[in-house]
C-alpha positions in Angstrom: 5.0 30.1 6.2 5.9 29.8 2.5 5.0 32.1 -0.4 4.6 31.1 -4.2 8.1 32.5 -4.6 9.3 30.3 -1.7 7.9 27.0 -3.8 9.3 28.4 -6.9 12.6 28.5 -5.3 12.4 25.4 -4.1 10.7 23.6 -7.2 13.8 24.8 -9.3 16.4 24.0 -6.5 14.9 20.1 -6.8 13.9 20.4 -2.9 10.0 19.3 -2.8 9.7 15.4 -2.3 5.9 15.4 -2.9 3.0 18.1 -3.2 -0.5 17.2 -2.0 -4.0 19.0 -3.3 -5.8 18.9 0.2 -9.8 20.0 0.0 -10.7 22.5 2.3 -13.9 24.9 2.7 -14.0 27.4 0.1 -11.9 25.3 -2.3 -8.6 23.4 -2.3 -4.9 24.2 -0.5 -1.5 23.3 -2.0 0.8 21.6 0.6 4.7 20.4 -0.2 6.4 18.3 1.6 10.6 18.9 2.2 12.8 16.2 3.3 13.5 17.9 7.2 10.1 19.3 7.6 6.4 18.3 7.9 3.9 19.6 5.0 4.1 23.8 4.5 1.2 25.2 3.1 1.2 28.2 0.4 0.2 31.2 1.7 -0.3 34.5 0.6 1.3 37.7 0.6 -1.2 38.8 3.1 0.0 35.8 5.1 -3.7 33.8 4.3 -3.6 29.8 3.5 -3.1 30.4 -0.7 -7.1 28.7 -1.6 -7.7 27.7 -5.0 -11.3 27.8 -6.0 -10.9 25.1 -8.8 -9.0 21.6 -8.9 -7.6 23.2 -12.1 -6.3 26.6 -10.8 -4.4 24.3 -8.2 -3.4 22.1 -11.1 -1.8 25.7 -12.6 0.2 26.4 -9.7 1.7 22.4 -9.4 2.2 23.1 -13.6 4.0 25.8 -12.8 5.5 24.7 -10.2 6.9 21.7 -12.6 5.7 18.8 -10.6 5.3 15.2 -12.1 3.3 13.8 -9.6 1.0 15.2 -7.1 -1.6 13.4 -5.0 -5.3 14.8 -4.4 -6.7 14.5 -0.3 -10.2 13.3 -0.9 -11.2 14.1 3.1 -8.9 17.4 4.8 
């Protein structure tokens, strides 16, 4: 379980291979990808799956996160 300060550590340490913008019932879910593990979801501080209502509140957090490249899940 990973926290936005978790994928800002990483971001800034080079770590995330790829990030994926995966649809999911009440919006869309922010998933990176590390080179020893499968995808790890952002969550929140009250330990929920992290759901951005908007493809562009999700585009903040992958801005923020200074991504270059980021694919978009058309089907969860």
């Amino acid at each position: 379980m990973l926290f936005r300060r978790d994928f800002l550590t990483l971001a800034k340490a080079g770590t995330i291979q790829s990030a994926e913008i995966i649809p999911s019932t009440g919006g869309f879910l922010l998933a990176i990808y590390l080179p020893d593990r499968d995808a790890e979801l952002l969550y929140t501080e009250k330990k929920k799956q992290r759901e951005f209502k908007t493809l562009d509140a999700a585009y903040s957090m992958v801005s923020e996160l200074r991504l270059t490249e980021v694919t978009l899940k058309l089907i969860a």
